[in-house]
Rosetta silent file (secondary structure, phi, psi, omega in degrees, C-alpha in Angstrom):
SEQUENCE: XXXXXXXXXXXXXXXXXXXXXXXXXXXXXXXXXXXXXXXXXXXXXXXXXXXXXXXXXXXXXXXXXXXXXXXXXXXXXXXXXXXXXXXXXXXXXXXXXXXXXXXXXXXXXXXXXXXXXXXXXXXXXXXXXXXXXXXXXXXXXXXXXXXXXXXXXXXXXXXXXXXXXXXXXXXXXXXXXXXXXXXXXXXXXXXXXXXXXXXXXXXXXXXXXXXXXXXXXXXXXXXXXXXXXXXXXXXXXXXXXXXXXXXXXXXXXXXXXXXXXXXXXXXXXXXXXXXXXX
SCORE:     score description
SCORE:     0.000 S_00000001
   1 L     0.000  -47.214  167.675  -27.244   -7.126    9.194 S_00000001
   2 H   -48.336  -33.238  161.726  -27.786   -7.080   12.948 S_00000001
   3 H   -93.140    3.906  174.950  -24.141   -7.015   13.398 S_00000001
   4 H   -67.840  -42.077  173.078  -23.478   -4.380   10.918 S_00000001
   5 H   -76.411  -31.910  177.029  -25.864   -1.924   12.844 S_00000001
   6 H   -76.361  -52.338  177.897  -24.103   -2.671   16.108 S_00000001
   7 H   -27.416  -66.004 -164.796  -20.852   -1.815   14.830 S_00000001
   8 H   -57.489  -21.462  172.765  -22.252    1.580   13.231 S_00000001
   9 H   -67.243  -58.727 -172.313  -23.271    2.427   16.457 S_00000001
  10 H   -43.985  -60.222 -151.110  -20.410    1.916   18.497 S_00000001
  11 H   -82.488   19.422  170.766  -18.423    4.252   15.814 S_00000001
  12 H   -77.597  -20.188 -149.346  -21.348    6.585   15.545 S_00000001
  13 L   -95.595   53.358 -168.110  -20.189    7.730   19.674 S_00000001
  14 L  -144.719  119.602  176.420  -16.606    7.513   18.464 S_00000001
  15 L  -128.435  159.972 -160.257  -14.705   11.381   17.789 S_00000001
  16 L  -104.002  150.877 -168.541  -11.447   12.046   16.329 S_00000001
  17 L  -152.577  140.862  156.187   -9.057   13.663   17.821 S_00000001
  18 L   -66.472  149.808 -162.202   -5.446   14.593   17.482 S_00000001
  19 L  -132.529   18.251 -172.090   -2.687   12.566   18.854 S_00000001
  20 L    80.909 -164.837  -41.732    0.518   14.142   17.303 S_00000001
  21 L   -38.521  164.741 -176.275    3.298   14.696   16.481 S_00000001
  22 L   -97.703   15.594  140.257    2.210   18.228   15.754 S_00000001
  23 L  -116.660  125.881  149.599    4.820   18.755   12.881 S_00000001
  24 L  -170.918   52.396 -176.823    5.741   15.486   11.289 S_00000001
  25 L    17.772 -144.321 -162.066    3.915   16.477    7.445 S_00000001
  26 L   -91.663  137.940 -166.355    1.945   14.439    5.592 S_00000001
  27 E  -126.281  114.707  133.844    1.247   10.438    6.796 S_00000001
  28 E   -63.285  -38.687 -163.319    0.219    7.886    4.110 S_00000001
  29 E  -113.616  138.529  165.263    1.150    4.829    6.045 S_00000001
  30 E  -157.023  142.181 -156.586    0.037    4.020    9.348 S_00000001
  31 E  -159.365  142.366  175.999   -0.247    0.161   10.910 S_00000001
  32 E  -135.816  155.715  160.064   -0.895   -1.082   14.431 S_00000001
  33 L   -31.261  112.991 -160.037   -0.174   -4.070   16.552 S_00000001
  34 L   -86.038  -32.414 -174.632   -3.314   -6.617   16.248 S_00000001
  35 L   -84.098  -36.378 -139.359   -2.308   -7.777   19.946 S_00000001
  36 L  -132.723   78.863  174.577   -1.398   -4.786   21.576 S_00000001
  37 L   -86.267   24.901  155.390   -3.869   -1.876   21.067 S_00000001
  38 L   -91.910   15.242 -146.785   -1.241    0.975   22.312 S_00000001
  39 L  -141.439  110.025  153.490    1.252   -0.164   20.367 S_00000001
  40 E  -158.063  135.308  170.347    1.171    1.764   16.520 S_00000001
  41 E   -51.657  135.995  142.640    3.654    3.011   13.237 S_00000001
  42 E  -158.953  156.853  172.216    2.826    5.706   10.949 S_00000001
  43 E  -118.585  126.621 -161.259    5.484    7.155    8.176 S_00000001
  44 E   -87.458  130.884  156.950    5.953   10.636    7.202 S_00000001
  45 L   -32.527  -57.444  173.873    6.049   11.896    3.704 S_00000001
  46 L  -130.514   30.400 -169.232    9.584   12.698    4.562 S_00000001
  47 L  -130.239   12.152  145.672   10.324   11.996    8.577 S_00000001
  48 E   105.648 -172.180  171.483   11.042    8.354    8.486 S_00000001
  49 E   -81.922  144.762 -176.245    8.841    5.711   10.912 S_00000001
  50 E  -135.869  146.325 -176.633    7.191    6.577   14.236 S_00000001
  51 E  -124.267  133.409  175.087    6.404    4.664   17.082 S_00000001
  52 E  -134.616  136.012  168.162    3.859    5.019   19.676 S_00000001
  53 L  -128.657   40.038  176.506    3.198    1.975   22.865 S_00000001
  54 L  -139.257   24.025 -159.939    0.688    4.678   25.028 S_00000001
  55 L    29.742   75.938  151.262   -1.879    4.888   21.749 S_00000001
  56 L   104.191  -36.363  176.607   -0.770    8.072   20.700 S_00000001
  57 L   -31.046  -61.751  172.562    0.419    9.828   24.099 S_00000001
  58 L  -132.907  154.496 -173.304    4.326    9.966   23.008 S_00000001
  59 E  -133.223 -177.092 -157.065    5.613    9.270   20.150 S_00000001
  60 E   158.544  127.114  151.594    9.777    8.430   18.950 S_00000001
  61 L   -12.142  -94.209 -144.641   11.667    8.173   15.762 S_00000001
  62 L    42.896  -24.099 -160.569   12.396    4.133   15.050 S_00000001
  63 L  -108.690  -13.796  175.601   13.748    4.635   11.389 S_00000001
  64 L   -43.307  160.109  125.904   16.999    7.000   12.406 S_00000001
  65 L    90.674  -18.059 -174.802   20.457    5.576   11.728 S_00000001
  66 L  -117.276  -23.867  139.280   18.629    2.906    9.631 S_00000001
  67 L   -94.718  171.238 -171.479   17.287    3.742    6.793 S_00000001
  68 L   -84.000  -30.439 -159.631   18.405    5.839    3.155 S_00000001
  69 L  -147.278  139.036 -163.249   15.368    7.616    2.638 S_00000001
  70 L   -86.034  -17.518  170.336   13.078    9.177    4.872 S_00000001
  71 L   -67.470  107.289 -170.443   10.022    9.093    2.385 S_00000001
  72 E  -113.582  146.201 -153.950    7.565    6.522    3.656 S_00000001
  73 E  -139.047  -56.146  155.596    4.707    5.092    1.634 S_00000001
  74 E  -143.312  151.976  168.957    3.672    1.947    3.475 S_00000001
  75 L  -118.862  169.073 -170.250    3.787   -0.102    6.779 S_00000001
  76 L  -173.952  137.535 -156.147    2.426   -3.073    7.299 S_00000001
  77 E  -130.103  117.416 -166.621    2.637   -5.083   10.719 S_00000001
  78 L   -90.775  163.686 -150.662    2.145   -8.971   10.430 S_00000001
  79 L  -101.412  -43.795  164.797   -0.689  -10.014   12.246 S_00000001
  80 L   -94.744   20.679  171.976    0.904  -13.308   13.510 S_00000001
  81 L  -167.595   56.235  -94.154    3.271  -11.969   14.466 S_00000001
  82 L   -95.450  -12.514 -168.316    3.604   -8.314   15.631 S_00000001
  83 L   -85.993  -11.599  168.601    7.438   -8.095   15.998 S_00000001
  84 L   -66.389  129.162  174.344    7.436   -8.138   12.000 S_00000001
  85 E  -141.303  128.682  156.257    7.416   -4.922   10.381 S_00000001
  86 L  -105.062  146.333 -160.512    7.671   -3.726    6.603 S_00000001
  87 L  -147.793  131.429  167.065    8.383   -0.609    5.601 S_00000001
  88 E  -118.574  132.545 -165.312    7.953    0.507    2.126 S_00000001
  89 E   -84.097  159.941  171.023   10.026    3.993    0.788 S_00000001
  90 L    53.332  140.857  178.532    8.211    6.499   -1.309 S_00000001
  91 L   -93.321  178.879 -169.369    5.094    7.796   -1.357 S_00000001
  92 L  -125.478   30.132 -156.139    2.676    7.210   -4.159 S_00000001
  93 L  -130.573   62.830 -173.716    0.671   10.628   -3.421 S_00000001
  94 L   -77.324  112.035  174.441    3.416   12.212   -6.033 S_00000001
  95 L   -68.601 -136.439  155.233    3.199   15.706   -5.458 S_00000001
  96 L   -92.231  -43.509  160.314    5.341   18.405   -7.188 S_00000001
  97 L  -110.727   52.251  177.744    8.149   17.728   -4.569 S_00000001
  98 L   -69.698  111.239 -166.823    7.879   14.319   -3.678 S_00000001
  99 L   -77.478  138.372  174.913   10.692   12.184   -2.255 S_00000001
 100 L   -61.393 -176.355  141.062   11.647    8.732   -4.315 S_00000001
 101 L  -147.007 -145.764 -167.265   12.615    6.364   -1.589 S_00000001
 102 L  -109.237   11.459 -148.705   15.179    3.085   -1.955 S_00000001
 103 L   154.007 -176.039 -176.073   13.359    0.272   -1.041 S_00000001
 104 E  -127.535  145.823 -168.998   11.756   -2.071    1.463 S_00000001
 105 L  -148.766  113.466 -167.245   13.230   -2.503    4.869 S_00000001
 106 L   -97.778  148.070 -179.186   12.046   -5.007    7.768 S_00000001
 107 E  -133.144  118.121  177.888   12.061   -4.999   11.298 S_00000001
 108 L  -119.206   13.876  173.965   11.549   -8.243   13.318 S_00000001
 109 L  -116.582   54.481  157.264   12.389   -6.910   16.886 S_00000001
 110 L    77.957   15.494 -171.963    9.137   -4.374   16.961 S_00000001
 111 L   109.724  -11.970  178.385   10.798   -1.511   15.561 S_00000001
 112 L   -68.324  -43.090 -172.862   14.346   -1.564   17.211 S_00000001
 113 L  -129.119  173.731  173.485   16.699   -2.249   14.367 S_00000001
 114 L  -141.030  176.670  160.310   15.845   -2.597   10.660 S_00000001
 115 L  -128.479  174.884  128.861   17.410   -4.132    7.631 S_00000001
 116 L   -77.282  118.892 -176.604   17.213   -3.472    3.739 S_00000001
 117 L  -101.164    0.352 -165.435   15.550   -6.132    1.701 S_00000001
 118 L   140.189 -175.176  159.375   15.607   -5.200   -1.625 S_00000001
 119 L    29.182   49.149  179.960   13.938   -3.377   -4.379 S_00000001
 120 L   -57.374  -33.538  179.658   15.857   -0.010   -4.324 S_00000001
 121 L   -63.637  -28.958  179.792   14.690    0.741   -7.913 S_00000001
 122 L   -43.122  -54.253  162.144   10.930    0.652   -6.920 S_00000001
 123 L    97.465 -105.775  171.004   11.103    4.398   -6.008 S_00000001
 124 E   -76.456  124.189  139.355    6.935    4.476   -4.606 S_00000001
 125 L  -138.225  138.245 -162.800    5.761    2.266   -2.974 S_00000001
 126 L  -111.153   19.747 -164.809    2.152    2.020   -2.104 S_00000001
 127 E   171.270  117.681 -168.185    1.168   -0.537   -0.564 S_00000001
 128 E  -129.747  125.606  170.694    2.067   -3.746    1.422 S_00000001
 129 E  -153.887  139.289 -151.819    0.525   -7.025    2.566 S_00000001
 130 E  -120.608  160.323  179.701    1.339   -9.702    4.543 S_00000001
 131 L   -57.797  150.993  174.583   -0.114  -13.303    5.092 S_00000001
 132 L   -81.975   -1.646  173.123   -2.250  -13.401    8.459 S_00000001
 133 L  -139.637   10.457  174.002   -0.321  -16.522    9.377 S_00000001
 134 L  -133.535   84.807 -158.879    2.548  -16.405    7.787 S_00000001
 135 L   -80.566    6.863  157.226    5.124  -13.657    8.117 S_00000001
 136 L   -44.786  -41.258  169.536    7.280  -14.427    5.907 S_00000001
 137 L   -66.086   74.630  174.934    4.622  -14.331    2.767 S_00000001
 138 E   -87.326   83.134  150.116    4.833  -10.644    1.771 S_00000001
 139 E   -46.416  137.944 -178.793    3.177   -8.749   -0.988 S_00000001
 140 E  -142.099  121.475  147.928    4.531   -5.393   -2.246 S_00000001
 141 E  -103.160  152.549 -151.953    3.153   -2.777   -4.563 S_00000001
 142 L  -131.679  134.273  167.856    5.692   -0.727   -5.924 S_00000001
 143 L  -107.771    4.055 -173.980    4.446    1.987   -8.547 S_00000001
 144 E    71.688 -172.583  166.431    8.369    2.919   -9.925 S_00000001
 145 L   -77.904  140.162 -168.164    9.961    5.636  -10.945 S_00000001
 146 L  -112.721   27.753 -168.584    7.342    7.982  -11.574 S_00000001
 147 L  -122.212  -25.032  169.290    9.642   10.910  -13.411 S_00000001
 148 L  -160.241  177.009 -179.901   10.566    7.858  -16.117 S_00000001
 149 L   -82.339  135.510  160.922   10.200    4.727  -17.262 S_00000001
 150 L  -151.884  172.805 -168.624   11.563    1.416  -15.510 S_00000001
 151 L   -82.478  -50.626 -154.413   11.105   -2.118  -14.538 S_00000001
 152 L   -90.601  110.134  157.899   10.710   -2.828  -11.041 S_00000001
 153 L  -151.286  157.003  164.717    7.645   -2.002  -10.692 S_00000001
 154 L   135.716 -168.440  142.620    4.150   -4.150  -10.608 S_00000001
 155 E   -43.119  145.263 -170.995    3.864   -6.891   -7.508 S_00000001
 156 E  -138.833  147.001  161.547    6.260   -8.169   -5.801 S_00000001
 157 E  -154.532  147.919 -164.603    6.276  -11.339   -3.402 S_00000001
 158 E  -131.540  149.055  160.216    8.577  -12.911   -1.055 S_00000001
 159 L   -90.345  -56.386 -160.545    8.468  -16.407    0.720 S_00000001
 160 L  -102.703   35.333  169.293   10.886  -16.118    2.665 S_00000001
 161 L    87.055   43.045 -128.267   10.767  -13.137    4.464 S_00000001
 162 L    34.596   29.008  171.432   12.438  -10.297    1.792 S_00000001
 163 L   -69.213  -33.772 -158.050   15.191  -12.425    1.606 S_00000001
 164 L  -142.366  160.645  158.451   14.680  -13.214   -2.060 S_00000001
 165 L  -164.024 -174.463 -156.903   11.393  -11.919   -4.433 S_00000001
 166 E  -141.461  123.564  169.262    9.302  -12.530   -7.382 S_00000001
 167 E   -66.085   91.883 -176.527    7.939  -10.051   -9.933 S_00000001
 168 E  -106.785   14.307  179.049    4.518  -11.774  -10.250 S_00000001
 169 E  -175.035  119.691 -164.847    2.654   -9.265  -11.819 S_00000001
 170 L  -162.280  152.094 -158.502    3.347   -6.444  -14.570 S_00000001
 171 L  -106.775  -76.217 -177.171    2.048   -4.341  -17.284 S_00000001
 172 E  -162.992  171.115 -147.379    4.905   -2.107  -18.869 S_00000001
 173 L  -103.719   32.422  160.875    7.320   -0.043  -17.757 S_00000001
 174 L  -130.082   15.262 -150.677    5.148    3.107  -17.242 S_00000001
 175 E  -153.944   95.537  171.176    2.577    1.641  -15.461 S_00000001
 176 E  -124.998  174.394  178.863    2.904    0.249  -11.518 S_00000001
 177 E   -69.070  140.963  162.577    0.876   -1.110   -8.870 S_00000001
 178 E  -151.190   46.915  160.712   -0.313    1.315   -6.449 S_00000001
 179 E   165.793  152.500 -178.344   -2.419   -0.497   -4.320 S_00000001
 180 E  -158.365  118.659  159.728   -3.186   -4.123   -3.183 S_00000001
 181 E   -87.441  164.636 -161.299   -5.826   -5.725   -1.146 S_00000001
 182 E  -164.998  118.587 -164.479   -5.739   -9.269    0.467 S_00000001
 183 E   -86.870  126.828 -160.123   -8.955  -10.825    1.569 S_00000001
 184 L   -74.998    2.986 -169.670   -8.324  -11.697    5.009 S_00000001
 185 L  -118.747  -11.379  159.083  -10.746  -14.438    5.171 S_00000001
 186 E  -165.504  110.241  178.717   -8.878  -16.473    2.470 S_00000001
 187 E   -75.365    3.653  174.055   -5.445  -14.716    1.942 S_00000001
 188 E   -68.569  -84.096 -138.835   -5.254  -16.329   -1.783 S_00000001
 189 E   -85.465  166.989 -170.960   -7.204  -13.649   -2.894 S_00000001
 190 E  -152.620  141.973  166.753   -5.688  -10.646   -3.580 S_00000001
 191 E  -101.383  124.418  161.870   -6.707   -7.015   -5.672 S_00000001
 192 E   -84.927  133.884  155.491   -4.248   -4.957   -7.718 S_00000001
 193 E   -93.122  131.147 -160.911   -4.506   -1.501   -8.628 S_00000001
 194 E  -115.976  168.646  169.999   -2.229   -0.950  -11.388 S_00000001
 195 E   179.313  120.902 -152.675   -1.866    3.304  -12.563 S_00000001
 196 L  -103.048  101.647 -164.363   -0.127    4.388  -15.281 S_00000001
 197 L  -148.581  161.049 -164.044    1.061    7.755  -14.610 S_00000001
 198 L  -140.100  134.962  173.627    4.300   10.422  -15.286 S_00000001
 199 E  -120.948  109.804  167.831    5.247   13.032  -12.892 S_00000001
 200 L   -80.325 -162.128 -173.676    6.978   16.288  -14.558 S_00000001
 201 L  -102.706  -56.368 -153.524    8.341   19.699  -12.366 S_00000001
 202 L  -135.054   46.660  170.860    5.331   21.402  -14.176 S_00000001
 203 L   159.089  150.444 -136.429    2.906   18.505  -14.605 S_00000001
 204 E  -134.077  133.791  176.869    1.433   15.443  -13.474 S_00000001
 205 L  -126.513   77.969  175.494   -0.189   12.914  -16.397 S_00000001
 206 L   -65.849  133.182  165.611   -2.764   10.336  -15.094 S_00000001
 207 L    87.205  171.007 -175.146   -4.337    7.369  -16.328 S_00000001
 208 L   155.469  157.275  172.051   -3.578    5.427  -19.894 S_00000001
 209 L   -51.736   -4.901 -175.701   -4.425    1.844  -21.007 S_00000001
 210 L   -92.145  -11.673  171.242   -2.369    0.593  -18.732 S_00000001
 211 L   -65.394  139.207 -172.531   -4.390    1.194  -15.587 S_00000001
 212 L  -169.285  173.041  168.661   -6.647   -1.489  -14.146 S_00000001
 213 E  -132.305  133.094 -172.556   -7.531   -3.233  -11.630 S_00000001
 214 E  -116.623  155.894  177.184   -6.573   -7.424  -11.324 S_00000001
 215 E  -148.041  140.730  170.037   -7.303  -10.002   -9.079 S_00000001
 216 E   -93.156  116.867  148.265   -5.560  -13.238   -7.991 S_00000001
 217 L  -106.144   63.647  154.476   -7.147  -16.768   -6.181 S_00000001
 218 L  -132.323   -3.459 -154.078   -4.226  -18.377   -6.028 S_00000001
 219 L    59.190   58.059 -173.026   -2.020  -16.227   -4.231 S_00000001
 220 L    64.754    2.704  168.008   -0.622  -14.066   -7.242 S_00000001
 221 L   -42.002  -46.342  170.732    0.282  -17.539   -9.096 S_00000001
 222 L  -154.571  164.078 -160.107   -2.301  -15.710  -11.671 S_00000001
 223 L  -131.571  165.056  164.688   -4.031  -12.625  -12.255 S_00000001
 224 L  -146.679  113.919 -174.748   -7.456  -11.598  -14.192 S_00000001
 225 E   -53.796  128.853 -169.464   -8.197   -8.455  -15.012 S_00000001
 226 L  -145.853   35.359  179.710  -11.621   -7.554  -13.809 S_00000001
 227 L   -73.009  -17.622  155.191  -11.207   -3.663  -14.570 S_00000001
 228 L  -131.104   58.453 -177.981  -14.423   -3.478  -16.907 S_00000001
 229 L   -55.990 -159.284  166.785  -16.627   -6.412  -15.111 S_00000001
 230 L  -105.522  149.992 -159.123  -20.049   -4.905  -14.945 S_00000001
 231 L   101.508   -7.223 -179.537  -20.455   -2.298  -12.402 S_00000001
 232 L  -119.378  127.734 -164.685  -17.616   -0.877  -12.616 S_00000001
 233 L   -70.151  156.735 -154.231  -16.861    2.389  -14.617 S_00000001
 234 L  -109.906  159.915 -168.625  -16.318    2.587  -18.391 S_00000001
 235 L    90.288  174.777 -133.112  -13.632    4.992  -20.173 S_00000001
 236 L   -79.786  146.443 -177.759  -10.415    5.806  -19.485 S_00000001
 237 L  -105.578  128.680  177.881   -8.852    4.980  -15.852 S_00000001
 238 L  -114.740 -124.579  175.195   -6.568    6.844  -13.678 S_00000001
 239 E   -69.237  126.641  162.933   -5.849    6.036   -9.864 S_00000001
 240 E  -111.616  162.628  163.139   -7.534    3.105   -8.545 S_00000001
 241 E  -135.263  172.422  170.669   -7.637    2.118   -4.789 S_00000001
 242 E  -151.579  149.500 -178.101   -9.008   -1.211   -3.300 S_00000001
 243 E  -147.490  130.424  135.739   -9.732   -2.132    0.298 S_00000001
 244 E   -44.534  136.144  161.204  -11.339   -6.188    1.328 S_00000001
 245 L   -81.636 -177.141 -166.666  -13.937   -6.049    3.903 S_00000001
 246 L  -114.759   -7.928  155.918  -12.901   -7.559    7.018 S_00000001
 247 H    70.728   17.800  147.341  -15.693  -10.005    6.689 S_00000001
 248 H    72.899   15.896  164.593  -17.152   -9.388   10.324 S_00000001
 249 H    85.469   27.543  164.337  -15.074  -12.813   12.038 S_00000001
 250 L   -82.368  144.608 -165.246  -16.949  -15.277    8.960 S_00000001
 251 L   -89.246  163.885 -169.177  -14.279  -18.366    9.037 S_00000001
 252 L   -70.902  125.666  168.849  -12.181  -18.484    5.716 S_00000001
 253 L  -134.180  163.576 -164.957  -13.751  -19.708    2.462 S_00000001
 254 L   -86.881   15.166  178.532  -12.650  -19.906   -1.142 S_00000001
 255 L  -123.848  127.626  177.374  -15.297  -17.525   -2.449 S_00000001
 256 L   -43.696  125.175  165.422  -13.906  -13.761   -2.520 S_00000001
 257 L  -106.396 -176.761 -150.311  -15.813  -10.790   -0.207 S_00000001
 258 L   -50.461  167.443  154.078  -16.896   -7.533   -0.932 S_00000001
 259 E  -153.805  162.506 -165.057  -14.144   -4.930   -2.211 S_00000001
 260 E  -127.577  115.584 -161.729  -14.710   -1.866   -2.277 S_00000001
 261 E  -131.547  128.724  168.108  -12.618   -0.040   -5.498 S_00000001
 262 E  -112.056  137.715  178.795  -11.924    3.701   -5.420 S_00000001
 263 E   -96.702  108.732  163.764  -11.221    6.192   -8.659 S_00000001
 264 E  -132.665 -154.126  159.589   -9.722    9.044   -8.658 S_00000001
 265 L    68.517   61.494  146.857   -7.024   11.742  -10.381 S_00000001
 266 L     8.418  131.610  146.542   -9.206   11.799  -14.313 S_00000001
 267 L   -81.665   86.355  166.580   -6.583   10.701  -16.873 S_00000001
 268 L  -127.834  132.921 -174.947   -5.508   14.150  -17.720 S_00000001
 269 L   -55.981 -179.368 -170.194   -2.294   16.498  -18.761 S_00000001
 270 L  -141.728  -31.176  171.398   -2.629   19.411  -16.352 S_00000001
 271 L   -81.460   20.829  173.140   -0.964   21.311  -19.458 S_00000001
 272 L   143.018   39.944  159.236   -3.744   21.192  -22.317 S_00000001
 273 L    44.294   35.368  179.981   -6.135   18.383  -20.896 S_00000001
 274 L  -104.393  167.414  169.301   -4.290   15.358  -22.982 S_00000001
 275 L   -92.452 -172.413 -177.591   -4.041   11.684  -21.373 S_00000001
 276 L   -70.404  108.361  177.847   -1.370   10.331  -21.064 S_00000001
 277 L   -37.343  132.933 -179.253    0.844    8.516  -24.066 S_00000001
 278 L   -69.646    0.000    0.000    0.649    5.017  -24.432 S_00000001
């Protein structure tokens, strides 16, 4: 508890400020350097990846010339290594005009060049996380196409650095992950938010049986649903989020820490209050 209150202090004296750019729309994703605290990403709803190494001062383009689609949804920076970068297309904050994107696309010289790994069909993706010691070991939630139904969507994981991947977790083929936590103090476990949702031109339809939230100790090998433990709320589910505490520098153990799981968007038509069809 004593370190909990010094932390809130320091970030009580701590004001926000803008740091630019001052057009570059709406930013879902944003990931920094664990060694290097000047040195951070964020991705524009539709302007591609940005780079800053002065925390925030200037800022520059990294995603030009290299990627299909400029709609970015998550970054993710490995932590043992900083020159690794993942970049996941499409955002999952599907608006009325919301860009799909293609895919997942890696960087291992710090943002200079990039490649395409895979998983063009994913469409959104919302989320990405990588082992703290290994960067190769990649999680990806992908939420699909969210204008119809299709398969790649659910978790995704790679060994070997997006060379190759593995669907290790999936509901049906309305229904993807759009969000995943990974307890950093033992990276086996990991939380899914699954959200089973359809986006029309003149209406958006949240929630359905297939939304939940799952959790892996094995390091996605298996999943358990733990969407009505006690404590958690009952009736119908739309958008979940999940976030791991950071566990305050406690050395790694095999028992799971706090999460913290947020609900929102009601599973409702926007046209006549219906949920969504199963």
């Amino acid at each position: 508890m004593a370190q909990l209150s010094a932390a809130a202090a320091r970030l009580d004296a701590l004001k926000w400020r803008c740091i630019g750019p001052p057009r570059g729309g709406r930013v879902v994703a944003v990931a920094g350097d664990s060694k290097d605290r000047g040195v951070f990403y964020f991705g524009a709803c539709a302007g591609g990846v940005w780079k800053t190494i002065d925390g925030g001062v200037y800022w520059r383009c990294v995603s030009d010339g290299f990627f299909g689609s400029a709609a970015i949804g998550a970054l993710a920076v490995a932590r043992s290594d900083p020159n690794v970068i993942y970049a996941g297309t499409g955002e999952t904050e599907i608006r009325l005009d919301v860009s799909w994107g293609d895919g997942i696309y890696k960087s291992t010289d710090a943002g200079r060049t990039w490649s395409h790994l895979g998983l063009r069909e994913s469409r959104f993706v919302g989320r990405i996380q990588i082992h703290p010691d290994d960067p190769d070991l990649v999680y990806i939630a992908a939420l699909g196409d969210v204008f119809g139904a299709n398969e790649e969507r659910g978790i995704f994981r790679s060994r070997d650095g997006g060379r190759t991947w593995s669907k290790v977790l999936y509901r049906d083929a309305n229904t993807g992950a759009v969000d995943l936590a990974m307890d950093p103090c033992n990276p086996r476990i990991l939380f899914a938010a699954f959200w089973q949702t359809r986006r029309n031109f003149w209406n958006i339809s949240s929630g359905g049986p297939g939304s939940g939230l799952f959790r892996s100790t094995d390091g996605g090998e298996s999943w358990t649903e733990v969407s009505r433990n006690p404590g958690l709320p009952t009736g119908p589910l739309g958008k979940l989020g999940a976030a791991a505490s950071p566990g305050l520098g406690i050395t790694r153990t095999s028992s799971p820490i706090p999460v913290t799981v947020r609900r929102s968007m009601s599973p409702i038509c926007s046209c006549g209050n219906r949920p969504m069809a199963e």
